[in-house]
DRENDO-1510 file (C-alpha; in Angstrom, 1 decimal, always signed):
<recs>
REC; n; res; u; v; w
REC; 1; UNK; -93.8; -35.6; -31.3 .
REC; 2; UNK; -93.5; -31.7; -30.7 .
REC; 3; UNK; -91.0; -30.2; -28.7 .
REC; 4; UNK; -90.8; -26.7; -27.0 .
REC; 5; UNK; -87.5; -25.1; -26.8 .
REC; 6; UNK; -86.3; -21.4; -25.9 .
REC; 7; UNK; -84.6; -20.6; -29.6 .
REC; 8; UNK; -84.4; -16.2; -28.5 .
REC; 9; UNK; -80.8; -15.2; -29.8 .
REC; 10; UNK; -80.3; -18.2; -31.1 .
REC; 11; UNK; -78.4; -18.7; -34.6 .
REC; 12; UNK; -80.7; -20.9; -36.7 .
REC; 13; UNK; -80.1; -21.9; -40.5 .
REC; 14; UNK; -83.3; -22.8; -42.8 .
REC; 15; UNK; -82.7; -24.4; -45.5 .
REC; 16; UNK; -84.5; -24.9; -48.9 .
REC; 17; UNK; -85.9; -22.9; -51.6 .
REC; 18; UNK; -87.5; -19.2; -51.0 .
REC; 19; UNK; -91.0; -19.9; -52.3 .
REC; 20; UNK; -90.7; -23.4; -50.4 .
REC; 21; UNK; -88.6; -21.6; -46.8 .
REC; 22; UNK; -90.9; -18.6; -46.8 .
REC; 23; UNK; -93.3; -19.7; -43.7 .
REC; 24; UNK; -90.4; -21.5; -42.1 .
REC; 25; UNK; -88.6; -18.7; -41.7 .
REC; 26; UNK; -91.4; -16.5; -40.2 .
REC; 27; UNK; -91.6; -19.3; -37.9 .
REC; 28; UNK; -88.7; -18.8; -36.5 .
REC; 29; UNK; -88.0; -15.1; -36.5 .
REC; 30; UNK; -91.5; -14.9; -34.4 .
REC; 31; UNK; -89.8; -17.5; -32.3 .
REC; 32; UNK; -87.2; -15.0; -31.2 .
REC; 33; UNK; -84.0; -17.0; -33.4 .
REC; 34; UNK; -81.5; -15.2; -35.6 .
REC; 35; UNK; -82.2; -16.7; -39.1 .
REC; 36; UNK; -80.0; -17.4; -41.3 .
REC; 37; UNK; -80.8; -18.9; -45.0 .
REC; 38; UNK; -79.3; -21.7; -47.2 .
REC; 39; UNK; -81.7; -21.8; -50.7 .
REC; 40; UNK; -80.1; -24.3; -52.9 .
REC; 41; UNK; -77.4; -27.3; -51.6 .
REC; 42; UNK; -74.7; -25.5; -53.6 .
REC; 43; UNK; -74.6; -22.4; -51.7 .
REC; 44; UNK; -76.5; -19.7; -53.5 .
REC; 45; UNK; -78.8; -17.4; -51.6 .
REC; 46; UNK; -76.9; -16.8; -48.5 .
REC; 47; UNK; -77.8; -14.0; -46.5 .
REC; 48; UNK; -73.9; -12.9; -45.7 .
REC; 49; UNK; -71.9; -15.7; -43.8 .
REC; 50; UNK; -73.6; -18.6; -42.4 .
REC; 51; UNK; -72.7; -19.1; -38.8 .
REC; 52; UNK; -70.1; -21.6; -38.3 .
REC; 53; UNK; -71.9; -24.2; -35.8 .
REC; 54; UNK; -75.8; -23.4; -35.9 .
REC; 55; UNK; -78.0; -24.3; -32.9 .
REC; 56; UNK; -80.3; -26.0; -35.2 .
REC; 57; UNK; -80.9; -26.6; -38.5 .
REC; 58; UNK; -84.3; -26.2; -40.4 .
REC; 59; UNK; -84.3; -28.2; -43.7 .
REC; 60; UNK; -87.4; -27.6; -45.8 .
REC; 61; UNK; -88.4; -30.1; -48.0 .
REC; 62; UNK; -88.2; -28.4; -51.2 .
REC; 63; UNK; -87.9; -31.4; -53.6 .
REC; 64; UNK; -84.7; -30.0; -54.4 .
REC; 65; UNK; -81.9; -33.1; -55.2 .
REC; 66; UNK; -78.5; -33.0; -53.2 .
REC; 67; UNK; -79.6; -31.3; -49.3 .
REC; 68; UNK; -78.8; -35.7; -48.1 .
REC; 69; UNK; -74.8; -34.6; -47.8 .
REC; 70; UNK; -75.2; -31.1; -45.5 .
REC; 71; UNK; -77.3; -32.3; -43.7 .
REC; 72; UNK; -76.2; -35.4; -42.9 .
REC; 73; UNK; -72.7; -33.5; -42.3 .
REC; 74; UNK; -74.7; -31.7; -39.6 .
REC; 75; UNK; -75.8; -34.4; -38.0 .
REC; 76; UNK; -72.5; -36.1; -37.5 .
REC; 77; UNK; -71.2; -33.5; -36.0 .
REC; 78; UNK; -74.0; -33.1; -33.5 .
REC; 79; UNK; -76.0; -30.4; -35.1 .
REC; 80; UNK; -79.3; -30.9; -34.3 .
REC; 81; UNK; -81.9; -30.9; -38.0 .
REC; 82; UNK; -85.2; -30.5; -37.8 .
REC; 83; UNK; -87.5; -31.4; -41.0 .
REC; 84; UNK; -89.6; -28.7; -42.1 .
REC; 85; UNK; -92.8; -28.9; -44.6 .
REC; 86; UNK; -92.7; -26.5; -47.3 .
REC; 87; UNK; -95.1; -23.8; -47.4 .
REC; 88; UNK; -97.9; -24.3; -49.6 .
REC; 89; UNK; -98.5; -22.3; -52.9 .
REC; 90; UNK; -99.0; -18.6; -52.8 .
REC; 91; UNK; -102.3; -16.8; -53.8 .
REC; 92; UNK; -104.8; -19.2; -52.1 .
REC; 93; UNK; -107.7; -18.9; -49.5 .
REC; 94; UNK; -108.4; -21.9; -47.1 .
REC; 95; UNK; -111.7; -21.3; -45.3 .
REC; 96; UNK; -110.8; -23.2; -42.0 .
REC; 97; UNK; -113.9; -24.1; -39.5 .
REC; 98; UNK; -112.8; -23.3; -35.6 .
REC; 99; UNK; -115.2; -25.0; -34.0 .
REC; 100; UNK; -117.0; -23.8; -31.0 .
REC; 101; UNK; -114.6; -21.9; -29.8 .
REC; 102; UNK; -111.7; -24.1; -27.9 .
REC; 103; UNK; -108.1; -25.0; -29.8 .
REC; 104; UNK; -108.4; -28.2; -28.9 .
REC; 105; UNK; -111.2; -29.3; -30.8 .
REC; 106; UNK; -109.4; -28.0; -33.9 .
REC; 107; UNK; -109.2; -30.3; -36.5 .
REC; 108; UNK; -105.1; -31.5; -37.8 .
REC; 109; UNK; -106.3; -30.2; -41.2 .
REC; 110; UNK; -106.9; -26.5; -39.3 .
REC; 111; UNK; -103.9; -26.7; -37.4 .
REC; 112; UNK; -101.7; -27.3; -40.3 .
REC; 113; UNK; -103.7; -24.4; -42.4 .
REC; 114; UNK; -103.2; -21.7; -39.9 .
REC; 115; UNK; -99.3; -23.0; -39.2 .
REC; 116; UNK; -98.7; -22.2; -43.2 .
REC; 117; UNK; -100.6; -19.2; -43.2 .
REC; 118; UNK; -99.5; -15.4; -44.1 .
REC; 119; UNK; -102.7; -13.9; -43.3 .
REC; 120; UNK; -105.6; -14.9; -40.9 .
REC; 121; UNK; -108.7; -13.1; -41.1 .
REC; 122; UNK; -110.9; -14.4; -38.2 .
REC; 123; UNK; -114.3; -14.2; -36.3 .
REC; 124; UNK; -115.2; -13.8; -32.4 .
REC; 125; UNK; -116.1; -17.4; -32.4 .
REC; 126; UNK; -113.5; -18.9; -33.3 .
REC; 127; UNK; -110.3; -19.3; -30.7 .
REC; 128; UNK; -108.7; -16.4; -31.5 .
REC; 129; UNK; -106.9; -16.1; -28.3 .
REC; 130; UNK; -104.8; -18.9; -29.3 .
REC; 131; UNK; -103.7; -18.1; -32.4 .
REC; 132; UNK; -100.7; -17.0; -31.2 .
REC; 133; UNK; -99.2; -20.1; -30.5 .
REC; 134; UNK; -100.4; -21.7; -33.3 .
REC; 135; UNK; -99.2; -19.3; -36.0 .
REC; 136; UNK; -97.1; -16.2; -37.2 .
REC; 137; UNK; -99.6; -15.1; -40.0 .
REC; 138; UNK; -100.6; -11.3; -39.3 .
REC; 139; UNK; -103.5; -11.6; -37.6 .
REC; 140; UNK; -107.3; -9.5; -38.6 .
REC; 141; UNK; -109.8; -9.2; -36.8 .
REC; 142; UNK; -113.4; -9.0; -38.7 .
REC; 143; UNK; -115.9; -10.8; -36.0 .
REC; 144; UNK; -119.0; -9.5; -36.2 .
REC; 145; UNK; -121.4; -9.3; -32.7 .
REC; 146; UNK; -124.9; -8.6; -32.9 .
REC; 147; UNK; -126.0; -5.4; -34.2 .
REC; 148; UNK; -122.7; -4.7; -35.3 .
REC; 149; UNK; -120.5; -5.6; -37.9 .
REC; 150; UNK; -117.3; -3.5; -38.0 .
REC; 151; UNK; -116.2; -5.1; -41.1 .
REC; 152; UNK; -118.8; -6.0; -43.3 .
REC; 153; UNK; -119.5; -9.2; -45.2 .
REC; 154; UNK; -118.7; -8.0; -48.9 .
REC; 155; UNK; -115.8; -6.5; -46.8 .
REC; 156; UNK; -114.7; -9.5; -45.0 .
REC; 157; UNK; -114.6; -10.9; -48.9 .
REC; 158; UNK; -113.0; -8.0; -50.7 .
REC; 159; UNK; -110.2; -8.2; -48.1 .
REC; 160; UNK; -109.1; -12.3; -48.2 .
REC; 161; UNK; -109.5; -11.7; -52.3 .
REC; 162; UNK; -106.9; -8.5; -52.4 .
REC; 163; UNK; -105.0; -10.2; -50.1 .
REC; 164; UNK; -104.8; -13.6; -52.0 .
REC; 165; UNK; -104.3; -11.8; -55.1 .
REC; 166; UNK; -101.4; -10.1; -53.4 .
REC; 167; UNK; -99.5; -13.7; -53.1 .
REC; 168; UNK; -100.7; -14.4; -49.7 .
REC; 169; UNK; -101.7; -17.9; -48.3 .
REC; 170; UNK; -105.0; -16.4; -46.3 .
REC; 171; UNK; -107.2; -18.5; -44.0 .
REC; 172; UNK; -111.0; -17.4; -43.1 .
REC; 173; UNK; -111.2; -18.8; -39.4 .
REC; 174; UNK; -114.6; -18.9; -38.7 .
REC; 175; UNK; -116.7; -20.3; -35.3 .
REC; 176; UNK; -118.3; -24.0; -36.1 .
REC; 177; UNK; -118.2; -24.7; -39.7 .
REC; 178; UNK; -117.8; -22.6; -42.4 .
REC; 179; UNK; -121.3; -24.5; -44.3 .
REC; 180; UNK; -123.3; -24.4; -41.2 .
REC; 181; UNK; -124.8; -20.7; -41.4 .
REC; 182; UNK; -121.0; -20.0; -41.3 .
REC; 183; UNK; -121.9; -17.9; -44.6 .
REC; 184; UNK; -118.7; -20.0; -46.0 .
REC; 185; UNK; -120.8; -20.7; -49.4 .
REC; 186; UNK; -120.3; -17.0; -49.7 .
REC; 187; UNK; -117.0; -16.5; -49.5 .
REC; 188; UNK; -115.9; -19.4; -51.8 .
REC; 189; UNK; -118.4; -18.1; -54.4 .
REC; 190; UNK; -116.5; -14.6; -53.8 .
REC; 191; UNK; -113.1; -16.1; -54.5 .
REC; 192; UNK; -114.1; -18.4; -57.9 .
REC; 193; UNK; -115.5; -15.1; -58.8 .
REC; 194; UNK; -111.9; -13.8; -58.4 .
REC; 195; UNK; -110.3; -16.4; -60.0 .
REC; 196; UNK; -108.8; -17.4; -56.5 .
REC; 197; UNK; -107.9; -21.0; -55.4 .
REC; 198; UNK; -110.3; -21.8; -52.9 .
REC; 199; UNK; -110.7; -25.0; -50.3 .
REC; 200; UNK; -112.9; -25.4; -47.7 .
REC; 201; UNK; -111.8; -26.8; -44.0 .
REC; 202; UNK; -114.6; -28.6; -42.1 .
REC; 203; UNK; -114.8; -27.7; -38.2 .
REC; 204; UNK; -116.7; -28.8; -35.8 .
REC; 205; UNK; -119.8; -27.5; -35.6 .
REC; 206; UNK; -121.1; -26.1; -31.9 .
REC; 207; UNK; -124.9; -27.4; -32.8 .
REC; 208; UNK; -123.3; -31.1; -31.9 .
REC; 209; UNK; -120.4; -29.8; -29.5 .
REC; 210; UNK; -122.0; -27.4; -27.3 .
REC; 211; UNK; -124.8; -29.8; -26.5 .
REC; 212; UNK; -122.1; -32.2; -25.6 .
REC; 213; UNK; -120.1; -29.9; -23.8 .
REC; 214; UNK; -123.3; -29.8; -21.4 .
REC; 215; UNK; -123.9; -33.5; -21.3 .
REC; 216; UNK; -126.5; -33.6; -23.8 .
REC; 217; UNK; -127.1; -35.7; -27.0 .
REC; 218; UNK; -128.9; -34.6; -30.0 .
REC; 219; UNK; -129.9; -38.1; -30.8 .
REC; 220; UNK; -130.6; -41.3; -28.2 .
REC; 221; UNK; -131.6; -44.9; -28.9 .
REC; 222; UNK; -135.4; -44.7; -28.0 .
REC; 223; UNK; -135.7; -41.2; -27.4 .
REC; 224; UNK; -134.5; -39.3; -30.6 .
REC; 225; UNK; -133.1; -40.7; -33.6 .
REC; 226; UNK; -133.3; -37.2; -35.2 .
REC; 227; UNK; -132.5; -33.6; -35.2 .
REC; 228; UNK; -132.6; -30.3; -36.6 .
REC; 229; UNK; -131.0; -27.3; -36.8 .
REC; 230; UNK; -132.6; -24.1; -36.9 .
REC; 231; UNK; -130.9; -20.5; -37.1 .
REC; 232; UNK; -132.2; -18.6; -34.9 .
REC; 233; UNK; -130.6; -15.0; -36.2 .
REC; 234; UNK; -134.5; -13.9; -37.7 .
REC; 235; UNK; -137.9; -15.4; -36.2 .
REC; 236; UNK; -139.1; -18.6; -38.1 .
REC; 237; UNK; -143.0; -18.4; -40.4 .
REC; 238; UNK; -145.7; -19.7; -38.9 .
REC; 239; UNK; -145.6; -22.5; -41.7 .
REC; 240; UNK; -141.7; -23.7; -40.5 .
REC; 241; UNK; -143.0; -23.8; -36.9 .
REC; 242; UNK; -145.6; -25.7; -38.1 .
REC; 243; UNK; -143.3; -28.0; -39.6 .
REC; 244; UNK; -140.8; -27.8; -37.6 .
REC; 245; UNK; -143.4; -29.0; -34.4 .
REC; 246; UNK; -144.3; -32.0; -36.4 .
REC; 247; UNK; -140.5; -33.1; -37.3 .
REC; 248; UNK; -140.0; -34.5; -33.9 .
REC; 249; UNK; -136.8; -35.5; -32.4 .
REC; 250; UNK; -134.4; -33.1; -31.7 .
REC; 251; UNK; -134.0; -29.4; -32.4 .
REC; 252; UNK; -130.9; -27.2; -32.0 .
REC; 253; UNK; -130.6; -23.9; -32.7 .
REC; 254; UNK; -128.0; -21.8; -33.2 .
REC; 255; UNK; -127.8; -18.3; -31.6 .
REC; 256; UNK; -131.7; -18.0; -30.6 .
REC; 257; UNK; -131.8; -15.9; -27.6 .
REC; 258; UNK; -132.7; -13.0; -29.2 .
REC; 259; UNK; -135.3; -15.1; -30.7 .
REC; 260; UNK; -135.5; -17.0; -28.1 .
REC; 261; UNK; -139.9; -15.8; -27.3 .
REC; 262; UNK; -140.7; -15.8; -30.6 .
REC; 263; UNK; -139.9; -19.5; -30.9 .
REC; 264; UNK; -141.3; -21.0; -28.0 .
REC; 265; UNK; -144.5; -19.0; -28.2 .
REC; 266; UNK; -144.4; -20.3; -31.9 .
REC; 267; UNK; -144.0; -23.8; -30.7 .
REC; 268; UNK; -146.6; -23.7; -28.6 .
REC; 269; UNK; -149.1; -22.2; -30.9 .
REC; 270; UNK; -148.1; -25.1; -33.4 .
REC; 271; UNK; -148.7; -27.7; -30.8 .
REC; 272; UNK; -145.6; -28.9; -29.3 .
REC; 273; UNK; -146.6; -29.9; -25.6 .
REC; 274; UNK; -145.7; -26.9; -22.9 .
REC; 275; UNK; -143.6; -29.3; -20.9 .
REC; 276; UNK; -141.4; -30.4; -23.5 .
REC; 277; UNK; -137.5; -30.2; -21.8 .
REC; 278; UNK; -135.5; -27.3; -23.2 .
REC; 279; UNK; -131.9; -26.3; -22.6 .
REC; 280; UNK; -130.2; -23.3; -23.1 .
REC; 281; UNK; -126.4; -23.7; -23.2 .
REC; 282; UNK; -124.2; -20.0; -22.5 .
REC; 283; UNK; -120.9; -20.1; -24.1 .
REC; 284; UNK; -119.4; -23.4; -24.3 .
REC; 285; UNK; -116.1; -24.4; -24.0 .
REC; 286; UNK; -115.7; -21.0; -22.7 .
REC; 287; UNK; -115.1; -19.6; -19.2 .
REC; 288; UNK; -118.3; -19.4; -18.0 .
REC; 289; UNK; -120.0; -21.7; -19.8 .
REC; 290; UNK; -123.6; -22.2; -18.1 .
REC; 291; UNK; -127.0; -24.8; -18.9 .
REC; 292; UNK; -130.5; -23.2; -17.8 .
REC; 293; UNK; -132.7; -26.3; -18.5 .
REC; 294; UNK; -136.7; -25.8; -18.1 .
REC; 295; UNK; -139.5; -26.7; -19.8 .
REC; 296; UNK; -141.0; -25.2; -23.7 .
REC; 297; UNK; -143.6; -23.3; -21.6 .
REC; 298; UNK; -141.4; -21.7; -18.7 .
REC; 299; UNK; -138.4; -21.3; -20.8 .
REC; 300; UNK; -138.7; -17.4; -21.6 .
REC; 301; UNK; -138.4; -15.9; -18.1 .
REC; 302; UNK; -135.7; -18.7; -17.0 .
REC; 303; UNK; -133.5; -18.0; -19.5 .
REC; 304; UNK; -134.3; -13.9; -18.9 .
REC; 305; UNK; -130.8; -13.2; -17.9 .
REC; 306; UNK; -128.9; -15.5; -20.5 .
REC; 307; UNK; -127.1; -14.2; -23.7 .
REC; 308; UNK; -125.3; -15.1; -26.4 .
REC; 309; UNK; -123.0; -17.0; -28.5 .
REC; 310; UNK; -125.6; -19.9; -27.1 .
REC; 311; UNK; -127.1; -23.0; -28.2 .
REC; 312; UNK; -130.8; -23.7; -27.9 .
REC; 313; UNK; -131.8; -27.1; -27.2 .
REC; 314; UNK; -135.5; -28.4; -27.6 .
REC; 315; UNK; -136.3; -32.0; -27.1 .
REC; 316; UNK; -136.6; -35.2; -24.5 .
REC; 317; UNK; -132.8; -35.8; -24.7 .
REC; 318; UNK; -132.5; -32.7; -22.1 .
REC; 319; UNK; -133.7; -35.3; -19.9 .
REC; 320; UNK; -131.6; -38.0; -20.7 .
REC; 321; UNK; -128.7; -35.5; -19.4 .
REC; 322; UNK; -130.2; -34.6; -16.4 .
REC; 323; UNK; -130.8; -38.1; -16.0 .
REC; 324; UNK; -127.1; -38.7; -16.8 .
REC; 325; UNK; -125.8; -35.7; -14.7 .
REC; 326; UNK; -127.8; -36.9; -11.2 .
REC; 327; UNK; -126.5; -40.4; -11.7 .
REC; 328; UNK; -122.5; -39.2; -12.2 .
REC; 329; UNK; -123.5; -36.4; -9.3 .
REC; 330; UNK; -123.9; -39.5; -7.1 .
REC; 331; UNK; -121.2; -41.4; -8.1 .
REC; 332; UNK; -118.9; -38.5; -7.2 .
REC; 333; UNK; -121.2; -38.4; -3.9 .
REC; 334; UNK; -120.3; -42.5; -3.2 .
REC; 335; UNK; -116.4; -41.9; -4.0 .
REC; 336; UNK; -116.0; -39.1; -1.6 .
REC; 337; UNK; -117.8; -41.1; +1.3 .
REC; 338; UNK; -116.1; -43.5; +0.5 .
REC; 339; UNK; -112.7; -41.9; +0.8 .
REC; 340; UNK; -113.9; -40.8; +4.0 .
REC; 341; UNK; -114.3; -43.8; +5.4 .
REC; 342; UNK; -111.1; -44.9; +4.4 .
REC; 343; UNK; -109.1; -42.2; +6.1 .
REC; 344; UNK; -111.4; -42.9; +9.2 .
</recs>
């Protein structure tokens, strides 16, 4: 259970070590409270007087023996406790997938990650705009758009390393998954090169989510029981067309507008039928999210205005969403006549 409550001005004590308090304590300063500190159950590491009736106490569990008699002197008089984990070991990177771009399809592993973090270093993809309420870390923007990178990869590495080294608990945030052309292979390799603790965070990635977010499956008992998924940063060979043609089922790919020609005049040329069902889905889970469906060989000029972060879909489970979409249109069709009628 979570609760929201004003604590600005208000006099809270966290208890438990410093190593173990550290996070807990930027928690609650962001939060607007006064905080006051308690780091062993005899007394020592006060910051000057603790207040005579807190509003709450924090207890960290430090693993410390002998914190069972305050607080449970708290609590009979009516001092609210709240348990508190204890922040994780300094000097560690956690490369945390975002998803495709919406807080709530974080995973509880992220959540907890970027709650215990000091620094967060993230990408354009990833929801950013709600980091706020979900941590205190300091907060660094390196996204990269197309045609420009403001921070550069080796960069982007060189700066979660330092900072790592420097004591921090840093998370990578990154759109999708950090393994699916997230470039999270990468930045793990960078940090075993630096002696850095490293784990990795799966997220969901958008070249299952995005699909879904527009009614479409990648895979559909007797339509498609496979898929692929292409990048589609740098036009495909002629031979992984080829291939890529024959595969059947399903393919997805990621960011492809700019390649967007190359590949359906590709497909084409390596035989896939010009009225194969194609989707293109515009930011997902995002204001303005948008699906232009057509077919393989019409595709190019009616997705002419569309841009990215976008997912590509190629295959006959387009249909089965359209199919799906008419039938739910008309449902919601029946229900309002029939709420008509009613009040008639």
């Amino acid at each position: 259970m979570q609760l929201t409550i004003d604590l600005t001005g208000r006099e809270v004590l966290v208890t438990g070590a410093d190593h173990a308090a550290r996070q807990a304590v930027r928690r609650y300063e962001a939060a607007g409270a006064i905080v006051f500190r308690l780091s062993t159950p005899r007394g020592a590491g006060m910051d000057g007087p603790l207040p005579e009736r807190p509003f709450l106490v924090a207890a960290v569990d430090d693993g410390q023996p002998g914190w069972e008699a305050l607080l449970g002197r708290c609590q009979a008089t009516g001092i609210p406790v709240a348990a508190e984990p204890a922040s994780g070991p300094e000097g560690h990177v956690t490369l945390v997938g975002g998803g495709p771009g919406t807080a709530e399809l974080l995973t509880v592993a992220a959540v907890a990650a970027l709650r215990d973090a000091d620094v967060v270093f993230y990408d354009r993809l990833a929801p950013y705009q709600d980091l706020p309420d979900l941590t205190s870390a300091e907060l660094v923007d390196v996204g990269k758009k197309p045609g420009h990178h403001k921070v550069s990869q080796a960069d982007i590495e060189k700066l979660m390393v330092d900072s790592a080294l420097a004591g921090n608990n840093v998370v990578r945030l990154k759109g999708g998954d950090p393994y699916v052309f997230g470039r999270g292979g990468e930045e793990v390799a960078a940090c075993v090169a630096a002696g850095v603790p490293v784990r990795v965070i799966s997220g969901v990635t958008s070249a299952i989510s995005v699909p879904a977010a527009a009614g479409i499956p990648v895979t559909h008992r007797g339509v498609s029981h496979i898929f692929t998924v292409v990048s589609g940063h740098a036009p495909l060979t002629e031979n992984e067309l080829t291939h890529l043609s024959g595969l059947g089922g399903t393919i997805v790919v990621l960011m492809g507008i700019g390649t967007l020609h190359h590949l359906a005049a590709g497909l084409r040329r390596a035989g896939m039928r010009a009225d194969m069902p194609m989707a293109v889905v515009e930011r997902g889970y995002r204001p303005g999210q948008r699906t232009t469906i057509a077919e393989l060989g019409t595709i190019t000029s009616a997705a002419a205005g569309c841009s990215n972060p976008a997912v590509l879909v190629i295959g006959d489970v387009v249909r089965v969403a359209e199919a799906n979409r008419s039938c739910a249109e008309a449902t919601a069709e029946f229900d309002r006549l029939a709420a008509s009628l009613m009040e008639a």
